[in-house]
Structures are given as C-alpha cells and as structure tokens.
DRENSE-613475 format. One line per field, with one value per atom (N, C-alpha, C): atom name; x, y, z. Coordinates in pm, 1 decimal. Each point is the difference from the previous one (the first is absolute). Layout:
% residues N
atome: c(CA	...)
x: c(X	...)
y: c(Y	...)
z: c(Z	...)
END
This chain:
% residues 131
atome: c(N	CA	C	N	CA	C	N	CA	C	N	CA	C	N	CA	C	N	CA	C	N	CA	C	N	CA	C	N	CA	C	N	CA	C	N	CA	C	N	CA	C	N	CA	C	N	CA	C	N	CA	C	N	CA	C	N	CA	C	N	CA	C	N	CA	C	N	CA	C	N	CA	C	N	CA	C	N	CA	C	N	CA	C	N	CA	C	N	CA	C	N	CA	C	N	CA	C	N	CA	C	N	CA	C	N	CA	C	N	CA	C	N	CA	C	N	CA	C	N	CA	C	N	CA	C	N	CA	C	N	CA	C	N	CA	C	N	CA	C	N	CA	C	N	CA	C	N	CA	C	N	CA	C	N	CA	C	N	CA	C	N	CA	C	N	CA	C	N	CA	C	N	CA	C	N	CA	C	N	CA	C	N	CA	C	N	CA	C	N	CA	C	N	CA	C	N	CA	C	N	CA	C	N	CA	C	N	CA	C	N	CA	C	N	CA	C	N	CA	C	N	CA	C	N	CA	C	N	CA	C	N	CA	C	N	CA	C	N	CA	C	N	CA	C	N	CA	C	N	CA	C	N	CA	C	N	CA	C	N	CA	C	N	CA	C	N	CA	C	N	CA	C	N	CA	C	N	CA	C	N	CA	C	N	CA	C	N	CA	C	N	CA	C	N	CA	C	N	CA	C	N	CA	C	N	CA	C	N	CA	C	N	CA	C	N	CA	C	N	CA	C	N	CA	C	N	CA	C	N	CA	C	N	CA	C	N	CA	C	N	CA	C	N	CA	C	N	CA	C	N	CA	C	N	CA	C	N	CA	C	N	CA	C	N	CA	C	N	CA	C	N	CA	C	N	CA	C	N	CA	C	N	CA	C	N	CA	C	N	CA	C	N	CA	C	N	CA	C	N	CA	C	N	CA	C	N	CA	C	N	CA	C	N	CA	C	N	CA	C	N	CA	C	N	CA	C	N	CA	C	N	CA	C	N	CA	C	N	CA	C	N	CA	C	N	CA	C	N	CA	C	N	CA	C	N	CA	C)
x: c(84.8	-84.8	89.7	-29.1	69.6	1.8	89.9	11.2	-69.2	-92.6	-96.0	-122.0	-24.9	-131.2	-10.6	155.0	-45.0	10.8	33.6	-27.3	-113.9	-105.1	-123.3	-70.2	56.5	-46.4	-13.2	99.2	35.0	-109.1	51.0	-129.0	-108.6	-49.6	-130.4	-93.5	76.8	-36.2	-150.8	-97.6	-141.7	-41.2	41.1	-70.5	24.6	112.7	-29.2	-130.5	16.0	-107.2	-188.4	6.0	-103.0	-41.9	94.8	17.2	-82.2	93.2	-110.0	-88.6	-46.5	-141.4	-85.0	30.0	-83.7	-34.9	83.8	27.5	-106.0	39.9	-141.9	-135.9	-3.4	-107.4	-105.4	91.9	-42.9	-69.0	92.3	-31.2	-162.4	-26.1	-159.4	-109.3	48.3	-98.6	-81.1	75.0	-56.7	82.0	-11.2	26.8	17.4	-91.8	0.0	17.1	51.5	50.4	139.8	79.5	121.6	15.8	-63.3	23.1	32.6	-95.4	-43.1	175.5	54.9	110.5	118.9	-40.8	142.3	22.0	-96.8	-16.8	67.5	37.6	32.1	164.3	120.7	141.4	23.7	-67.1	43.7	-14.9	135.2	-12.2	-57.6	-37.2	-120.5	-85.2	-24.6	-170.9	-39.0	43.3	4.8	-50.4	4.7	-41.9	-90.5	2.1	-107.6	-97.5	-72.5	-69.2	-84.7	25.9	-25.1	132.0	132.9	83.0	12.0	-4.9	-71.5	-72.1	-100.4	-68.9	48.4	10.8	86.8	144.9	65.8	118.1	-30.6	-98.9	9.4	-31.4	-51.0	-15.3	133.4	37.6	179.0	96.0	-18.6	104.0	-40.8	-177.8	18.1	54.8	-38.4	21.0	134.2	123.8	137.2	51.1	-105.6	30.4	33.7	-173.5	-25.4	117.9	50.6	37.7	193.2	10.0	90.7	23.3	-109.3	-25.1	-5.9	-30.0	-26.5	112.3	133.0	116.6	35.1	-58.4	26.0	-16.6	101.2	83.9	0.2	-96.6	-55.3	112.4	61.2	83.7	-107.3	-107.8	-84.6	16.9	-0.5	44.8	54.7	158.5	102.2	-57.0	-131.1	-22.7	-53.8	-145.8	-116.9	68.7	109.7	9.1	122.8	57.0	94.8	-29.0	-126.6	-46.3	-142.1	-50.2	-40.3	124.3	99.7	118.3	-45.6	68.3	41.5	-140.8	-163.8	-101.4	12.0	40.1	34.6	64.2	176.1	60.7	-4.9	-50.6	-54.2	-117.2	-70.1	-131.3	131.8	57.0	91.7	50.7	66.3	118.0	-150.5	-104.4	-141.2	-18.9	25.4	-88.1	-155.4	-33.8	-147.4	-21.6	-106.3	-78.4	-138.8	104.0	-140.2	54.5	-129.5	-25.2	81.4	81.2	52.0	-141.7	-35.8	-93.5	10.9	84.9	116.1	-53.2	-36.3	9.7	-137.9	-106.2	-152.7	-12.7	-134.8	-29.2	-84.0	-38.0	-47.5	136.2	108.4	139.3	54.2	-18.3	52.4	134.9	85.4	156.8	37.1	38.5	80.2	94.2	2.0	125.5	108.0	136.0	118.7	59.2	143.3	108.9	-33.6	-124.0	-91.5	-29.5	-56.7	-28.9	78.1	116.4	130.2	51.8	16.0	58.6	-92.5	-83.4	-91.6	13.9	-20.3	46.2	94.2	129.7	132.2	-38.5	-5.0	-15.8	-55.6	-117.4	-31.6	82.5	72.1	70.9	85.2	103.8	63.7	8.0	-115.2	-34.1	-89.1	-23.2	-26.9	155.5	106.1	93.0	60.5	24.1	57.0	-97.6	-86.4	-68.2	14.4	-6.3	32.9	160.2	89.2	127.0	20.4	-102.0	37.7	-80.2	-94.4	-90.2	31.4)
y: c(-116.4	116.4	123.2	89.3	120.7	72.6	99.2	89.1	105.0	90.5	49.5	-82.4	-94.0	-105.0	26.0	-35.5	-24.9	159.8	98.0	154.3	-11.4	7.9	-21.4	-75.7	-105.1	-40.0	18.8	84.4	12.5	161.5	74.6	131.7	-45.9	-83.2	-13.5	-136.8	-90.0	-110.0	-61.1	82.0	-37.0	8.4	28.8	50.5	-178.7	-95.5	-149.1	-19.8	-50.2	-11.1	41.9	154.5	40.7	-110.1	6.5	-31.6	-145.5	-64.8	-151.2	-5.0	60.7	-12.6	69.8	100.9	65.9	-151.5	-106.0	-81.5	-116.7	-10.0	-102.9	12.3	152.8	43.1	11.1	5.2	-19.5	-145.1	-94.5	-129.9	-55.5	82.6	-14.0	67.9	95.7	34.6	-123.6	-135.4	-100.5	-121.3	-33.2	-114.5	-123.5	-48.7	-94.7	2.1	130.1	-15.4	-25.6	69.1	-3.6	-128.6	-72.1	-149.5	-121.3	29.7	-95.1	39.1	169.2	-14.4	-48.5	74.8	-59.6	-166.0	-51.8	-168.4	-69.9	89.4	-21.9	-27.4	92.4	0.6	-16.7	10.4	16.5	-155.4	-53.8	-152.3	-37.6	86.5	-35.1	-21.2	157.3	5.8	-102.4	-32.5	-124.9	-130.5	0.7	-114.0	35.1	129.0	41.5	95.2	-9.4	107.2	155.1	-91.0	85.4	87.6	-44.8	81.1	114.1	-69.2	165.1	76.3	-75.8	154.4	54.4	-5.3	8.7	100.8	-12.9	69.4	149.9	58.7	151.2	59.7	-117.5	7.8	-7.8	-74.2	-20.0	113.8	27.8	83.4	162.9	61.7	86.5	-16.8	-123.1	-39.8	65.2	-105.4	58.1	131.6	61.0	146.6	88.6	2.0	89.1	-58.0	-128.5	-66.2	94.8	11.5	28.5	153.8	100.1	134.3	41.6	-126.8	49.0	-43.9	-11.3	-41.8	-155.2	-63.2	-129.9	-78.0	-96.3	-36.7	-156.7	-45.8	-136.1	-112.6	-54.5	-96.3	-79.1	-57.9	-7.4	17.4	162.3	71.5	-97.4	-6.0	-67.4	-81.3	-148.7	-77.0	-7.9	94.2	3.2	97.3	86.7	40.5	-63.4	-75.4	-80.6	-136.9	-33.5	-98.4	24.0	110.6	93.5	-20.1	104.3	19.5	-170.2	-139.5	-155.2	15.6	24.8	-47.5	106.2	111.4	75.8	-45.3	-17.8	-19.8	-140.8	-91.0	-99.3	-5.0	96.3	34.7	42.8	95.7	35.0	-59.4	-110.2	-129.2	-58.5	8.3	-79.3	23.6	151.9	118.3	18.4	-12.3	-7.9	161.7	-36.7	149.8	42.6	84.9	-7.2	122.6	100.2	133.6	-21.5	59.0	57.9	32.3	-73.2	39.8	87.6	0.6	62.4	188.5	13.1	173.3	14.2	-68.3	28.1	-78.4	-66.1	-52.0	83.3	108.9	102.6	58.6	-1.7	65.7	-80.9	-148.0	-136.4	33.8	57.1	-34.4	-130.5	-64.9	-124.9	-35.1	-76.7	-73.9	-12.4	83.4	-2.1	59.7	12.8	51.3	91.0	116.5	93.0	-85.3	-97.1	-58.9	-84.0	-16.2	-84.0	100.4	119.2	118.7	18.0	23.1	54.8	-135.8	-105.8	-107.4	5.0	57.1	-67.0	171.7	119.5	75.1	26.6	-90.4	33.9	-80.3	-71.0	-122.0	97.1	63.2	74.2	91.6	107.0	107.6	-54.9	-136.6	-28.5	-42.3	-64.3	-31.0	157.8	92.9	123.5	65.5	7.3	50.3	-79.9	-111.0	-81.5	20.8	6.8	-13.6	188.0	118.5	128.8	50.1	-61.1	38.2	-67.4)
z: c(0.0	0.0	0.0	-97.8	11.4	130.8	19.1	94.4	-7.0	-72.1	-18.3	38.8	-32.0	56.2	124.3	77.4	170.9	21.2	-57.5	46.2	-7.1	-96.0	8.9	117.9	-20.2	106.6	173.2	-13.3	182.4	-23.2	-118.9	36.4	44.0	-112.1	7.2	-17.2	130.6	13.5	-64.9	64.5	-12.2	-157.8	-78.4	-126.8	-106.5	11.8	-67.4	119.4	96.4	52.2	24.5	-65.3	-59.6	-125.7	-70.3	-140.1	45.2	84.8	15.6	35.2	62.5	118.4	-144.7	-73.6	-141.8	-92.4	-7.4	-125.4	101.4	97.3	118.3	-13.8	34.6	-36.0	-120.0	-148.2	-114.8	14.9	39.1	11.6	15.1	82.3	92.6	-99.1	-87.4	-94.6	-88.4	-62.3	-8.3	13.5	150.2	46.6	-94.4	-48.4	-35.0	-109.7	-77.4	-135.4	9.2	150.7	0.1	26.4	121.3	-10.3	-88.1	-82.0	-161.8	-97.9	14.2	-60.5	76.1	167.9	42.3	27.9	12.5	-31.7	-107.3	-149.2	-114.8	65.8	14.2	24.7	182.9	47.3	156.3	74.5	13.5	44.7	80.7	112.0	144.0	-27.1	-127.4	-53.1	-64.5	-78.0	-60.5	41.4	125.2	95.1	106.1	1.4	144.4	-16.3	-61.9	-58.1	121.9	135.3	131.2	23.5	-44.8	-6.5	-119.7	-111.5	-77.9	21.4	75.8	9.1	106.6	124.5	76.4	-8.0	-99.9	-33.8	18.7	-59.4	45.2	118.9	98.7	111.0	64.8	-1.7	43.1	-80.6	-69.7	-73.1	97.6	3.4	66.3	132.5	69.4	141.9	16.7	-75.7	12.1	-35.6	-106.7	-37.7	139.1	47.2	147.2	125.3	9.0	86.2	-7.5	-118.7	-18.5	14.2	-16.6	-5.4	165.4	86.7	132.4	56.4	-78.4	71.9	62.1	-68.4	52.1	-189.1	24.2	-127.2	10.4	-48.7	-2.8	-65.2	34.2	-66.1	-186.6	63.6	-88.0	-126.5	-0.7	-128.4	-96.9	14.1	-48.8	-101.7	38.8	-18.5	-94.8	80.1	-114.3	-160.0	20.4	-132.5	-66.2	91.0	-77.0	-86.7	65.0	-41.5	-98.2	-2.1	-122.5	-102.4	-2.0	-71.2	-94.0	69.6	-64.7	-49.3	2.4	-50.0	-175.7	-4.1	-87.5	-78.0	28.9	-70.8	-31.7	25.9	-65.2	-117.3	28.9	-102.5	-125.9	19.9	-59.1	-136.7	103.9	-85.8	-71.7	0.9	-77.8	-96.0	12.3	-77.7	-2.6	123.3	-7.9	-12.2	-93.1	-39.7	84.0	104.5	108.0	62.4	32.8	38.4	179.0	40.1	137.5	79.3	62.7	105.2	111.9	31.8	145.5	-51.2	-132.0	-28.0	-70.7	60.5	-12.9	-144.4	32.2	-131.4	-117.2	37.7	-102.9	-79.0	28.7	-57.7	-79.2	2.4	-116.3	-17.5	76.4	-22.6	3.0	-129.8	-5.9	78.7	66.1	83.8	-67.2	64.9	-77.6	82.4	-2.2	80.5	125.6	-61.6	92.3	111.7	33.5	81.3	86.0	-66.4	95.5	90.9	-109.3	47.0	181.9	-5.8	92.7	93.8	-57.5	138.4	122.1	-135.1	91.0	9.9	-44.4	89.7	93.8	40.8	106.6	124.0	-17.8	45.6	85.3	-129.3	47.1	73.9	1.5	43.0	165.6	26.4	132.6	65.7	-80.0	61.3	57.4	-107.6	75.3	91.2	-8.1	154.0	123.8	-43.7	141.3	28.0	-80.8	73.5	40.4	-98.7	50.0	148.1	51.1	65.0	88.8)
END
C-alpha cells in the first residue's frame, strides 16, 4: 500500500468505512436479488443460502463494529474468503453481475471486485494493527 493511502488513512480513518456500511446498505434495497447473485461466485453462498442473505447483515455488523472502535478479527475471514470465492469465479470466467455493488447497477464481476475484497481485507488489517 502506498504511503499516501495510509496518510489518508490516519486523517481520515472513518470515510473506507462509510464507504462500507453505504455498499451494506445498498445490499438491503433487494435482498434477495443480491442473494440469487452472490450465490452465483461466493463459496459459502453457494452452499448456504441463509448465509447470503445474511452477508449484508454481517458486512454492516463489522462495518459499525469497526467504526465504534473495536476491530473484529472476523473481518480477515469473511473477505478473504470472499476474495478465493471471486477469484475462482474468475479462473471460470463466469459471466455474472457483482452483487456486492447493488443489483440495479449490473457491474460484471472482474478485477473491481477482487480489488474491493482484498481491500477490504486490507484496510481491516491496518486499523487493527493502527488503532
């Protein structure tokens, strides 16, 4: 990560975290559309369909969890293990809309979406080790 990133970051910690709890929230506009896509690439979803829907529930959970100063190990998991359900869709080439960024917006699943995984990966590992 650049050295400008973590300047950003130490100004103005809260604003990725806006950013997630904004992208959670989209989520809930239609539930069960995001489910039906994130079911398509996401290896949990795939098998648990109470955990898809579920996910934007957990994703704000850790958003706020993380905004109120407490830094969930969790994190790590759920977007690292997002990240392997991606980049496996990936290596497929399945032609299937990114659910994670509202299903009215139909952004195709592609790098955009790895990107935002392991960034969020990342961006929980440096708050937990800056905070």
């Amino acid at each position: 990560m650049s050295n400008s990133t973590l300047q950003v970051m130490r100004k103005s910690p809260y604003t990725p975290l806006l950013v997630l709890i904004t992208l959670a929230i989209l989520k809930f506009l239609d539930l069960a559309g995001f489910a039906n896509g994130f079911q398509k690439y996401d290896l949990l979803g795939k098998r648990s369909r109470s955990y898809a829907i579920s996910y934007p529930f957990i994703e704000l959970t850790l958003s706020l969890a993380y905004l109120s100063q407490y830094h969930p190990r969790l994190t790590y998991f759920i977007t690292g293990f997002g990240a392997i359900g991606v980049i496996t869709a990936l290596e497929r080439g399945l032609d299937v809309d990114y659910a994670c960024l509202d299903t009215s917006l139909r952004v195709p699943l592609s790098t955009v979406a790895l990107t935002e995984d392991l960034g969020m990966a990342t961006m929980a590992l440096l708050m937990f080790h800056t905070y």
